[in-house]
Every structure is written in C-alpha cells, then in structure tokens.
MDAnalysis code that builds the backbone (N, CA, C; Angstrom):
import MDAnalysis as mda
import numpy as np

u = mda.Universe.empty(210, n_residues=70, atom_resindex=np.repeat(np.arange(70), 3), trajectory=True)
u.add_TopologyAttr("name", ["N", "CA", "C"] * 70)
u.add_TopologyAttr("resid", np.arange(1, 71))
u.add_TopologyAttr("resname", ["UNK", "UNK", "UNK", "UNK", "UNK", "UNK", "UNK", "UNK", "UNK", "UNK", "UNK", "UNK", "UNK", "UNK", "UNK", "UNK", "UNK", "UNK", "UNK", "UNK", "UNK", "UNK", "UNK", "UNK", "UNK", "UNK", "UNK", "UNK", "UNK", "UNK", "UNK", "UNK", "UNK", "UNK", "UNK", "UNK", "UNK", "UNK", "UNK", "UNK", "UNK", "UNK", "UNK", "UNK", "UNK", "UNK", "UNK", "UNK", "UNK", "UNK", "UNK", "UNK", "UNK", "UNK", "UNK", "UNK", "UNK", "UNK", "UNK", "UNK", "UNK", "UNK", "UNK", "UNK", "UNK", "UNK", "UNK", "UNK", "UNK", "UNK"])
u.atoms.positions = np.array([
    [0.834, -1.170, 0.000],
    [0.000, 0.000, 0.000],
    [0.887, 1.245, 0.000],
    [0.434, 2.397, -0.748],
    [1.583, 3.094, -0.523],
    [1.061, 4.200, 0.520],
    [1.393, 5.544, 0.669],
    [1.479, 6.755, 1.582],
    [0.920, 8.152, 1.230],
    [0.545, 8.795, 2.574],
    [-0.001, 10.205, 1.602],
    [1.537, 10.812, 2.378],
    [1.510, 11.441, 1.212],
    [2.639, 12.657, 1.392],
    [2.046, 14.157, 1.505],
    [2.448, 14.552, 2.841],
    [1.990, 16.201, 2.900],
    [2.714, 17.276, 2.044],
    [2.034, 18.113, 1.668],
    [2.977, 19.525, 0.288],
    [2.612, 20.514, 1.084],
    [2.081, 20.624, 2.403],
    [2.012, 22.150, 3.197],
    [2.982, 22.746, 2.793],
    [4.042, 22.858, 3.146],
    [5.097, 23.537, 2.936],
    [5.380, 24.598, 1.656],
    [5.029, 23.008, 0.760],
    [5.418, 23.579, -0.815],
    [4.081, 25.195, -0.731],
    [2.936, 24.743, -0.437],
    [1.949, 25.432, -0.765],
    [2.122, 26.911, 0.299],
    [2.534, 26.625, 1.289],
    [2.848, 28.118, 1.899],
    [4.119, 28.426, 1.488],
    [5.154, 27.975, 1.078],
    [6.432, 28.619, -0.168],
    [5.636, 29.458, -1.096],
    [4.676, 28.825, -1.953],
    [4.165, 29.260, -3.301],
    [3.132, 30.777, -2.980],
    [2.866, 30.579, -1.771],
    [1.972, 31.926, -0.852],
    [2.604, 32.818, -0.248],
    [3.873, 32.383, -0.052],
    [4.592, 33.254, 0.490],
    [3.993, 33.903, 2.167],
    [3.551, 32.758, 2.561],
    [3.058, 32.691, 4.309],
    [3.952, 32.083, 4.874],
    [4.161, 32.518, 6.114],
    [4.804, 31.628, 7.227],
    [3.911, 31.056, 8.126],
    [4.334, 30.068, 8.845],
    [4.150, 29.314, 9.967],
    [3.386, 29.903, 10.906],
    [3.641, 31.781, 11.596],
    [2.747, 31.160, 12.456],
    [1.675, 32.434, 11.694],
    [1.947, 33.217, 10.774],
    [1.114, 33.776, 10.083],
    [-0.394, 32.682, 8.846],
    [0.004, 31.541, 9.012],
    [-0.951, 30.946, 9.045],
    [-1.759, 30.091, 10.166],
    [-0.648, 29.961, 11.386],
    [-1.304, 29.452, 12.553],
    [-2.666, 30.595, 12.964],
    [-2.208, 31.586, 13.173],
    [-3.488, 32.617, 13.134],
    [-4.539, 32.821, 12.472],
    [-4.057, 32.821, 11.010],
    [-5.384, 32.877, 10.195],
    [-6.023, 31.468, 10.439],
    [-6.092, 30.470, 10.906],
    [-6.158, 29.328, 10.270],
    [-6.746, 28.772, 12.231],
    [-6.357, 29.190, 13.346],
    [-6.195, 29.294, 14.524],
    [-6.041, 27.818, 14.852],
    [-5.497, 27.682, 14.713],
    [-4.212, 26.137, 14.764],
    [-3.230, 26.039, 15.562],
    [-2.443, 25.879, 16.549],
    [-1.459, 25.975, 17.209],
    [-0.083, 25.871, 16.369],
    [0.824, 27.118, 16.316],
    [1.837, 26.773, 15.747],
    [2.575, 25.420, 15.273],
    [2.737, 24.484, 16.626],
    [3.586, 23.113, 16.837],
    [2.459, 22.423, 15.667],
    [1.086, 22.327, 16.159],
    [0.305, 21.549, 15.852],
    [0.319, 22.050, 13.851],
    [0.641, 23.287, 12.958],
    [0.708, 23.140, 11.855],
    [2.001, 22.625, 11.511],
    [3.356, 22.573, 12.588],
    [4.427, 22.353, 11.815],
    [4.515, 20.915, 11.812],
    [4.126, 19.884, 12.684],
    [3.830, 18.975, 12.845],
    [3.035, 18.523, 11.205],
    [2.178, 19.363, 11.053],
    [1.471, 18.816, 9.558],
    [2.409, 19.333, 8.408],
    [3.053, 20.574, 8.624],
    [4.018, 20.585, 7.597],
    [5.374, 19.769, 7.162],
    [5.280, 19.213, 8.276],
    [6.786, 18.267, 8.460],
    [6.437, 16.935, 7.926],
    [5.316, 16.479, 7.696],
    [4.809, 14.902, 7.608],
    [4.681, 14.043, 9.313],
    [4.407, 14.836, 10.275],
    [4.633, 14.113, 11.743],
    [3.476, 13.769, 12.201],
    [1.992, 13.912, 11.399],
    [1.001, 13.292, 11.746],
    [0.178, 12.183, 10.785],
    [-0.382, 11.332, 11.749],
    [-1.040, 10.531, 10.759],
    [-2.721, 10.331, 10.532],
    [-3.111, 11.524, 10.820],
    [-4.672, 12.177, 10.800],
    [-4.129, 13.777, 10.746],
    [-5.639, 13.972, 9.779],
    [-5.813, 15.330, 10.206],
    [-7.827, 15.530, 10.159],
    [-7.938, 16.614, 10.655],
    [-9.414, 16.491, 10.799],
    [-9.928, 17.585, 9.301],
    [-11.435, 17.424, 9.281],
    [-11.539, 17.734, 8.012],
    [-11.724, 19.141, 8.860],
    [-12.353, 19.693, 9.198],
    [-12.105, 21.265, 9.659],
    [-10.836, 22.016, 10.019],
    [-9.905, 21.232, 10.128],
    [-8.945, 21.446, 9.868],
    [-8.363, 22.172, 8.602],
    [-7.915, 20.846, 7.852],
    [-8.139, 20.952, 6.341],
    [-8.892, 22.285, 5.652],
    [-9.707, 22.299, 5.940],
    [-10.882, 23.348, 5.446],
    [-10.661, 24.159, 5.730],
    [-10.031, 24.624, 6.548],
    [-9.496, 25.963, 7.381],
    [-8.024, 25.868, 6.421],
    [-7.611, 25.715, 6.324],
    [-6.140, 25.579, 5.485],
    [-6.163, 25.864, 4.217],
    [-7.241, 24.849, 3.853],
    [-7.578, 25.238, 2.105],
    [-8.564, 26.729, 1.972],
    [-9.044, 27.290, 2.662],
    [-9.555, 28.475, 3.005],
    [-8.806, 29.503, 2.930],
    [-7.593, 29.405, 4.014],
    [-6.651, 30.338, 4.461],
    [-5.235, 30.855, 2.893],
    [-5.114, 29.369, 2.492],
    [-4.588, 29.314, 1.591],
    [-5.098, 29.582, -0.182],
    [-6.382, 29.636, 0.029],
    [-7.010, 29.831, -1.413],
    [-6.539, 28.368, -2.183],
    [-6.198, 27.085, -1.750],
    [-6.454, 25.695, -2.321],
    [-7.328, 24.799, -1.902],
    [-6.907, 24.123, -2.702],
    [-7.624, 22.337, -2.878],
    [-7.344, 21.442, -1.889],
    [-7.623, 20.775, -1.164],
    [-7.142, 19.431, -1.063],
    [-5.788, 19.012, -0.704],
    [-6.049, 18.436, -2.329],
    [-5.345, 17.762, -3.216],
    [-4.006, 18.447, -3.582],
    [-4.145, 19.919, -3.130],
    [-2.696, 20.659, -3.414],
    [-1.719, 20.454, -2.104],
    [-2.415, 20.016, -0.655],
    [-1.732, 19.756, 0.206],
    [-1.365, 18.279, 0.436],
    [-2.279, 17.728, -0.153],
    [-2.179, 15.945, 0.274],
    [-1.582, 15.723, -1.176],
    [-0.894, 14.281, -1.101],
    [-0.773, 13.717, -2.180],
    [-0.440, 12.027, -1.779],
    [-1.042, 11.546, -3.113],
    [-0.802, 10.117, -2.743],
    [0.328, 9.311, -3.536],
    [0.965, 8.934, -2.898],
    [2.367, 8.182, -3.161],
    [2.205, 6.498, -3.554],
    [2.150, 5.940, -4.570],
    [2.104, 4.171, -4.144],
    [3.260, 3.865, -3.718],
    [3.326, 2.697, -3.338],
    [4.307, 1.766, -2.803],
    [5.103, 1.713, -4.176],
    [6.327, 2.116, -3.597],
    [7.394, 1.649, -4.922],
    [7.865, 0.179, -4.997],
])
C-alpha cells in the first residue's frame, strides 16, 4: 500500500506565508501546523483541512498527495 505525502510547505512557499502567520489565520497551534508541515502526523481532521484550504485559497489535493508503494 503506498502513503499520503503532505505539500504544506510547498503550498505556503508558493503563498509566500509563514508558519505562524498561518497558525493565526487558520487558529491552529503553531507546533500543531508544523507537525502537519513536516509529515509528523497521521490524521488530520476535516475542519482542519478546510481551514487551510480556506486560508490558503487551495484544494485538497494541493496539500495531500498520494504516493504508491514503490
């Protein structure tokens, strides 16, 4: 089976936001977004999410991605 791979990062690079300037908009606990930007969780909640893809003006699918098993 393969893995989702998180692109937070890529997508606040491409926005030109930081960390905790989206922890605020987004009201997320700093640790708790870098944790999702790093790949260090293995859930996230959908209001979460929604708040992210909100904050960020994306998709999904621009933060998640799915990896198969090589």
């Amino acid at each position: 089976m393969g893995h989702i791979v998180l692109r937070l990062d890529r997508v606040m690079a491409d926005r030109k936001m930081s960390l905790n300037e989206l922890s605020e908009k987004v009201g997320v606990a700093n640790v708790n977004l870098s944790k999702i930007k790093n790949g260090h969780i293995s859930a996230i909640r959908f209001s979460t999410l929604a708040a992210i893809c909100d904050v960020l003006q994306c998709q999904p699918g621009d933060i998640l991605e799915y990896s198969p098993e090589e």
